[in-house]
Each structure stands twice: as structure tokens, then as C-alpha cells.
KEKE-3310 file (N, C-alpha, C; in steps of 0.2 Angstrom, whole numbers, plus 5000, padded with zeros to 4 digits):
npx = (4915:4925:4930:4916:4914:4925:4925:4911:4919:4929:4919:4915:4925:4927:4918:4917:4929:4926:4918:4924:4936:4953:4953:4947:4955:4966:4957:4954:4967:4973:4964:4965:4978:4976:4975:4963:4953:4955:4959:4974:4979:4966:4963:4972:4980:4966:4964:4975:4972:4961:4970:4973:4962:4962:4959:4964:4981:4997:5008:4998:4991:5001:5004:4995:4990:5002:5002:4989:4992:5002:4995:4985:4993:5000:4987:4987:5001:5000:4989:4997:5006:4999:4990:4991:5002:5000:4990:4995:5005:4998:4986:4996:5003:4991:4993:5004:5015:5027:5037:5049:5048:5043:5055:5064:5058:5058:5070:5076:5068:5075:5088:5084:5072:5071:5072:5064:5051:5052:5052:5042:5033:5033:5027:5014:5001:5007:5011:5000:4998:5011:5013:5006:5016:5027:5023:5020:5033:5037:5045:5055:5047:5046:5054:5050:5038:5044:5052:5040:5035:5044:5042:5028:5025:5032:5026:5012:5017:5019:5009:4998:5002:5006:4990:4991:4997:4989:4976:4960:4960:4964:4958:4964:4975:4973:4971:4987:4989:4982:4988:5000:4998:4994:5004:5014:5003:5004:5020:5017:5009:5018:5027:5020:5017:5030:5033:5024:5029:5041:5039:5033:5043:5052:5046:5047:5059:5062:5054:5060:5072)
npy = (5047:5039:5048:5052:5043:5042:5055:5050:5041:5046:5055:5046:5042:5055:5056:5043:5047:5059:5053:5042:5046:5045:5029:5027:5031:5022:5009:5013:5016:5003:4995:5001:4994:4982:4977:4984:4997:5007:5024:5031:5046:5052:5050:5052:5067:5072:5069:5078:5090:5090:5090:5104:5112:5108:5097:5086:5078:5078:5068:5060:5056:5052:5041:5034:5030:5023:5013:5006:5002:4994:4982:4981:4975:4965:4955:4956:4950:4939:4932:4929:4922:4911:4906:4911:4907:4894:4897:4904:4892:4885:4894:4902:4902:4905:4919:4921:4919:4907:4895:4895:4912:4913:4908:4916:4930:4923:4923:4938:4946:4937:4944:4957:4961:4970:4982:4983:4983:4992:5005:5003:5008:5018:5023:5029:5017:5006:5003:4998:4985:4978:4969:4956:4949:4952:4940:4929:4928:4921:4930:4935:4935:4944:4954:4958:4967:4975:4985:4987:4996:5006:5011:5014:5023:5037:5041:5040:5053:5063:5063:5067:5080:5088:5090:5098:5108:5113:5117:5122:5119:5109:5096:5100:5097:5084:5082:5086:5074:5063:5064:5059:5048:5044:5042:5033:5024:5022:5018:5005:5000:5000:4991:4980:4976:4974:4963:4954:4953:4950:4935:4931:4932:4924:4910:4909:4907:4895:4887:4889:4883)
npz = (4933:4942:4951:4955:4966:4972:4978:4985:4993:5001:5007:5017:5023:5031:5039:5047:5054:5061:5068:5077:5081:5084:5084:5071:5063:5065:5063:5048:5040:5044:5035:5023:5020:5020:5008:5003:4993:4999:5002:5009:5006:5008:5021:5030:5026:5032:5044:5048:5047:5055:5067:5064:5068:5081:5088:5085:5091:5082:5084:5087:5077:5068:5073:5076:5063:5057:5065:5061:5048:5051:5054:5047:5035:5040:5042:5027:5024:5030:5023:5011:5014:5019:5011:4998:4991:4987:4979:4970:4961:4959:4948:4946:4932:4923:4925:4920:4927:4934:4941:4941:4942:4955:4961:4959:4966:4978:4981:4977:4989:5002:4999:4999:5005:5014:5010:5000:5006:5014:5007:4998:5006:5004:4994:4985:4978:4977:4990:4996:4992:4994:5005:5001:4989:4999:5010:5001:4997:5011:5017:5034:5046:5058:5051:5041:5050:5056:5046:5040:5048:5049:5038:5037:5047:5044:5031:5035:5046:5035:5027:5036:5042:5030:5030:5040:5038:5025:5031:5034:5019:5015:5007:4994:4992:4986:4973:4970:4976:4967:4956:4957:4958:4947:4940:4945:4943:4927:4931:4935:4924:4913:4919:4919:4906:4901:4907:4902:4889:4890:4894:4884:4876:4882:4879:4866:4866:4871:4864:4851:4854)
capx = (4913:4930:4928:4912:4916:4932:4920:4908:4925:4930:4912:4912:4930:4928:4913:4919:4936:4923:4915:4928:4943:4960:4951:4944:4962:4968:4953:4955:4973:4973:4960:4971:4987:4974:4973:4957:4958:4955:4965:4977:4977:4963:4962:4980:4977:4960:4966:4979:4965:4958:4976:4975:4956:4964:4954:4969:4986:4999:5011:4994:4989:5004:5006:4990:4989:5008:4999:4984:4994:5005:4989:4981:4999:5001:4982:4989:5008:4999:4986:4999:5011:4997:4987:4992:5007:4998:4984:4999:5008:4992:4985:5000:5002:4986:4995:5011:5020:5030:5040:5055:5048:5043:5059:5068:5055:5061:5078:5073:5065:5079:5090:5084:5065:5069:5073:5058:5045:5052:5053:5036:5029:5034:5024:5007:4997:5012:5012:4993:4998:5018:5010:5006:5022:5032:5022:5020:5039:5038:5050:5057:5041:5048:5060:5043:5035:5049:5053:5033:5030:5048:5042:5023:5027:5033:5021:5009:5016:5020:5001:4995:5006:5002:4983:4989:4999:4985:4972:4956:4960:4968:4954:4966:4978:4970:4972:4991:4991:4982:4993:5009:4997:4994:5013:5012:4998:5008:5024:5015:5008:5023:5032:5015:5019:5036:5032:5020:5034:5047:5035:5033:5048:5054:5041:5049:5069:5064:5051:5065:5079)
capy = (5041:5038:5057:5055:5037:5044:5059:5046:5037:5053:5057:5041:5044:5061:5054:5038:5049:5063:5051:5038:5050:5040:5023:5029:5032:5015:5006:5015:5013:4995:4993:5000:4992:4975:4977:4985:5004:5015:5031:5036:5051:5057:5048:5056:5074:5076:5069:5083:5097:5089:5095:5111:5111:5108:5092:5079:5079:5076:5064:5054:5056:5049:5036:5028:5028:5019:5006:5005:5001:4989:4978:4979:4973:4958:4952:4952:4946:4929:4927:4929:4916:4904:4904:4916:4904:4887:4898:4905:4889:4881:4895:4908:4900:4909:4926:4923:4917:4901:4892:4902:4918:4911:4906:4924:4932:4922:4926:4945:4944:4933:4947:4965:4960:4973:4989:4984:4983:4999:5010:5002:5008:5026:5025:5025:5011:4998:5002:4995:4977:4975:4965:4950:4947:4946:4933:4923:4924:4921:4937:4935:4942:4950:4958:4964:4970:4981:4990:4989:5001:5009:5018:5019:5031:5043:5041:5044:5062:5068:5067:5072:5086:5095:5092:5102:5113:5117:5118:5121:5119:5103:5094:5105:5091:5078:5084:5083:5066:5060:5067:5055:5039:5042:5040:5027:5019:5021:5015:4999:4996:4999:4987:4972:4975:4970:4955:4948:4953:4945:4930:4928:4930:4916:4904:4907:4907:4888:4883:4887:4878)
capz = (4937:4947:4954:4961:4968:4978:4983:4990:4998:5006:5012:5023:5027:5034:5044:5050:5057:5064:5074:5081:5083:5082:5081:5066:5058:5066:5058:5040:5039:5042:5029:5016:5021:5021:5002:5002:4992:5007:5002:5016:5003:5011:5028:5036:5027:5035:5050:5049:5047:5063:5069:5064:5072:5086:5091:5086:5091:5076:5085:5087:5073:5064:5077:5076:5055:5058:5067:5056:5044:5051:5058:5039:5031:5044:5037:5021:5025:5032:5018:5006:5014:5020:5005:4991:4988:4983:4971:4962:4961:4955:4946:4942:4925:4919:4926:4918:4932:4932:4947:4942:4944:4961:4965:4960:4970:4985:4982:4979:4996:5004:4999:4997:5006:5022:5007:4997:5011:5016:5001:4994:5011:5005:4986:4981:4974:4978:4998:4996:4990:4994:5011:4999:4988:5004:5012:4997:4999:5017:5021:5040:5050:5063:5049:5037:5054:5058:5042:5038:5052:5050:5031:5036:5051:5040:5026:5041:5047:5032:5024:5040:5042:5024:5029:5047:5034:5022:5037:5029:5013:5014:5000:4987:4992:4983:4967:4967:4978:4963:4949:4959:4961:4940:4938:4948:4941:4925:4929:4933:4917:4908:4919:4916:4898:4902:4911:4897:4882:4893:4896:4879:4872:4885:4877:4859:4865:4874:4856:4844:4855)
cpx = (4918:4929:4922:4911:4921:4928:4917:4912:4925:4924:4912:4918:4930:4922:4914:4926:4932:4922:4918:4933:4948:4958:4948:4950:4963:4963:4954:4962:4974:4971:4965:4976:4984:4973:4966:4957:4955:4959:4966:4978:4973:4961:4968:4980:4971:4961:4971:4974:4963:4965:4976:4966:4958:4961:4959:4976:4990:5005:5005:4993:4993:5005:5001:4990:4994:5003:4996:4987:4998:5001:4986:4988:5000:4995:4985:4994:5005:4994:4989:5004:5006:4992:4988:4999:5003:4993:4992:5003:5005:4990:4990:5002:4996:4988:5002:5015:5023:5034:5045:5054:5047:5047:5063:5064:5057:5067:5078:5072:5069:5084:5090:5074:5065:5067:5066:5050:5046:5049:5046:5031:5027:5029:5018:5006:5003:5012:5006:4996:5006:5015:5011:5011:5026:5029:5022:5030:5041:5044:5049:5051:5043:5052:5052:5039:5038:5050:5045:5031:5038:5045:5034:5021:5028:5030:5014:5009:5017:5013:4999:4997:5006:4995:4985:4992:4993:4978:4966:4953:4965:4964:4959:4970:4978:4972:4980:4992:4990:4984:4997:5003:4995:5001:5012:5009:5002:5015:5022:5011:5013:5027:5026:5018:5024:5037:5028:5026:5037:5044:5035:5038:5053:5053:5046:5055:5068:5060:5057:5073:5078)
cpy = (5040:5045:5058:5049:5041:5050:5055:5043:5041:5055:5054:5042:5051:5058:5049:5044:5055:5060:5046:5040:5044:5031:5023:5027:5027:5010:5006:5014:5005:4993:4994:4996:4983:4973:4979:4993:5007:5020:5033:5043:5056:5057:5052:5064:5078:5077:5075:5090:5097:5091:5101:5114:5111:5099:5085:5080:5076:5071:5058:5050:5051:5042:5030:5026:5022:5013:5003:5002:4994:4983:4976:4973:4964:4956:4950:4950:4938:4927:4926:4923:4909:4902:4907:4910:4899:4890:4900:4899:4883:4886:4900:4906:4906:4919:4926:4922:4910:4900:4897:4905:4919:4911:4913:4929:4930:4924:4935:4946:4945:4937:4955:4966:4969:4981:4987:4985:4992:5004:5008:5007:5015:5029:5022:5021:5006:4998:4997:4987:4975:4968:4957:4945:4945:4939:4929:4921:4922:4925:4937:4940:4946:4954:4964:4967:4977:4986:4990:4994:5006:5012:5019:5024:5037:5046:5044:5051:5065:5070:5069:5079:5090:5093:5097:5110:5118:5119:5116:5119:5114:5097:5095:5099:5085:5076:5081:5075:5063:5059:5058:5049:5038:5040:5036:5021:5018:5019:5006:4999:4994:4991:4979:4971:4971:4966:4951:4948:4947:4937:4926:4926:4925:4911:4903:4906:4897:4884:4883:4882:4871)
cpz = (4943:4950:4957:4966:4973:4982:4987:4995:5004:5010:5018:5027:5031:5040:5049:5057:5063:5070:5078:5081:5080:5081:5074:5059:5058:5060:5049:5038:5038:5036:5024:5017:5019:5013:4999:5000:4995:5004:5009:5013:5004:5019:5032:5034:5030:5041:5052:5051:5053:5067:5070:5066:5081:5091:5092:5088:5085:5077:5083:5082:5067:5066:5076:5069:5055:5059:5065:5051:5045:5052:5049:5036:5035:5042:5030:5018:5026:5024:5011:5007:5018:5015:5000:4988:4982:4977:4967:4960:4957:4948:4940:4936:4917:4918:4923:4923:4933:4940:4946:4943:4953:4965:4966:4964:4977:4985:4983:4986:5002:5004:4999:4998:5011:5017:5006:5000:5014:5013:4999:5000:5010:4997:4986:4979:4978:4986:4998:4998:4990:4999:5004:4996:4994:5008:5006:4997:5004:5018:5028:5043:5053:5059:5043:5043:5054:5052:5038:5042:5052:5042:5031:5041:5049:5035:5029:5042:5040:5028:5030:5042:5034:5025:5035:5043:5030:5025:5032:5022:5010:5009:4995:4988:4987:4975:4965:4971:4971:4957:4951:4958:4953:4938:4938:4945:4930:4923:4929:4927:4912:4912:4917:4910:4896:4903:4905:4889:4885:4895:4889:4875:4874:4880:4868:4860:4866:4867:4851:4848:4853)
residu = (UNK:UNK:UNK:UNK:UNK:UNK:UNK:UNK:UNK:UNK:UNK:UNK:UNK:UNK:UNK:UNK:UNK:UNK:UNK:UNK:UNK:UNK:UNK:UNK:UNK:UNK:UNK:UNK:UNK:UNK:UNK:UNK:UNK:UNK:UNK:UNK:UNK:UNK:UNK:UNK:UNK:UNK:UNK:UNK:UNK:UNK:UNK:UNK:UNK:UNK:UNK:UNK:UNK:UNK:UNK:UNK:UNK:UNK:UNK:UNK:UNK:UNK:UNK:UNK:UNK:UNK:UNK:UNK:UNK:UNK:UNK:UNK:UNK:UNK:UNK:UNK:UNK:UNK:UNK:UNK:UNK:UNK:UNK:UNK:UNK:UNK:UNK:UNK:UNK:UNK:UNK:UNK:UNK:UNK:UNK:UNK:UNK:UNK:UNK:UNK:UNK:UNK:UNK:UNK:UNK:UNK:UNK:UNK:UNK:UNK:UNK:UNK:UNK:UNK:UNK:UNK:UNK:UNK:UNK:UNK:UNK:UNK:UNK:UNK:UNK:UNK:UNK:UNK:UNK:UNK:UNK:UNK:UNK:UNK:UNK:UNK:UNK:UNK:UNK:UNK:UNK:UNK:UNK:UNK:UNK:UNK:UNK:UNK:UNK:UNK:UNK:UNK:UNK:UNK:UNK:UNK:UNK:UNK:UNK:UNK:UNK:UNK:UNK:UNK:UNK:UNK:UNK:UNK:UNK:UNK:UNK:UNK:UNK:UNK:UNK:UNK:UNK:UNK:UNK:UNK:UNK:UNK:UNK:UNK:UNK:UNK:UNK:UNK:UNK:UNK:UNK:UNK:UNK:UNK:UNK:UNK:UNK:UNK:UNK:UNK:UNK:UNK:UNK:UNK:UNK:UNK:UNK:UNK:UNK)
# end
């Protein structure tokens, strides 16, 4: 079922990219970065291919994804600091979330927002949805801009550049992207786990006090 869903992605994504060139990527990029799951896993390696086609340039190529990217993230930087705050603040309760955790997430942010925007920018799944967390901790904009487009320029060339590497046989790609984004997909589980033990075994430290 997930296998022929991401086929059907990718069909649209090769088509969309065929027929609008570099707005194409700019478009699709944003999308993911806006928390919508676009694979740049397939959208920067194909574009690479069109690299090694000849038809894109691979500065471009990386240039415009960057942007794409940073455009989708500033969408979900604002609706997470002009409305993502008050639902969790209202509803974060239901999620396991409390006012503290709020507040050490602003401190988090307030102190080590510039690396974590970076670094997220460079890892599957998490690059998708970092955007929200720092607006809900309103992290200095002009400071999430800069290192938001300073780690997805690189994340950029480097999937386009092994789609220009594996030329036609840049599809084969996918396979391992999707290996790292199951990692991925399980360290966040283990770490939810985490978060709900640590949640509850809050709730028993403050009932038995």
C-alpha cells in the first residue's frame, strides 16, 4: 500500500518537475518544508538526472530546492508562532504537553534554536516539521531564516548531485533514502515512548509527594 502511494507521488513529482523546470522544484520543495510530505528524496535526485540530461543546471538545481524550502518553512515558522502556540497551550494537555515543557522548549530554542534548525534541516522526517516547534517558540526570525536556508542548500546539492551521479538509474536511490528515513522514523518512536513514560512517571513522583 505505502509503495504504491510513493509511486503514485513520484509519478506526479516527475511530471510536475518535467513540465515547470525550476519552478517546479521551487514549488515542491516549499511544499515539504510547509509540513506537507512531498519527498525531497525524490524531487532533488530526479532533478539531478535532469542534470545529467543536460536540460537543468546543478547550481540551479540546488539553488532553487534551498529556496523552495526556505518559503515552505517560513509558512510553517508563522502558523506555529501565531497559532500553533495557543492550541497547545489549550489543547497540549491531551498530547502530553504541559506549560513546562513549553517553557523548556523556549529556553531549548533561546539557547541552541540556531544548531537545531540547522542540523534538523540535514535529517529526514524531522527537516519536514522542525519549522513548527521553533515558531511555537518564536525563535529570532531573521536567525531561523538564515540557518534554515544555511542546512537546506546543502541537503539540496547533495540529493541532486547523486541523482546527477546515478544518471539514469537515479530511482535505485530511493530504496536507500528510505532505509535512513526508517531509522529516523524509528528513533522518533522510541523517543515518543520516552516522552509518555517520562509524562507519567511525572504524574506519580507529584501524586505520591
Amino acid at each position: 500500500m505505502i509503495s504504491s502511494v510513493l509511486a503514485w507521488l513520484s509519478s506526479i513529482i516527475i511530471s510536475i518537475i518535467s513540465t515547470t523546470g525550476y519552478l517546479g522544484i521551487f514549488g515542491l520543495m516549499a511544499l515539504e518544508s510547509a509540513c506537507i510530505p512531498v519527498p525531497s528524496e525524490v524531487i532533488m535526485p530526479f532533478s539531478g538526472f535532469l542534470v545529467w540530461e543536460g536540460r537543468f543546471e546543478l547550481w540551479q538545481v540546488a539553488l532553487w530546492g534551498g529556496l523552495g524550502n526556505l518559503l515552505g518553512s517560513i509558512i510553517a515558522y508563522w502558523v506555529g508562532a501565531w497559532g500553533g502556540r495557543r492550541l497547545v497551550e489549550k489543547y497540549g494537555k491531551y498530547l502530553l504537553i504541559s506549560s513546562h515543557d513549553l517553557t523548556l522548549a523556549d529556553n531549548w530554542f533561546s539557547k541552541y534554536g540556531q544548531l537545531t534548525v540547522f542540523f534538523s534541516r540535514l535529517l529526514p522526517v524531522v527537516r519536514t516539521f522542525i519549522s513548527l516547534p521553533a515558531g511555537i517558540a518564536r525563535m529570532p526570525f531573521k536567525k531561523f531564516c538564515l540557518y534554515t536556508l544555511l542546512g537546506c542548500l546543502p541537503w539540496s546539492f547533495v540529493l541532486a548531485y547523486a541523482g546527477l551521479i546515478a544518471g539514469e538509474n537515479w530511482e535505485g536511490l530511493k530504496v536507500y533514502f528510505h532505509k535512513f528515513d526508517l531509522v529516523i522514523g524509528v528513533v522518533i518512536l522510541v523517543l515518543v515512548i520516552w516522552w509518555v513514560r517520562r509524562h507519567f512517571n511525572q504524574k506519580a513522583v507529584i501524586s505520591n509527594s
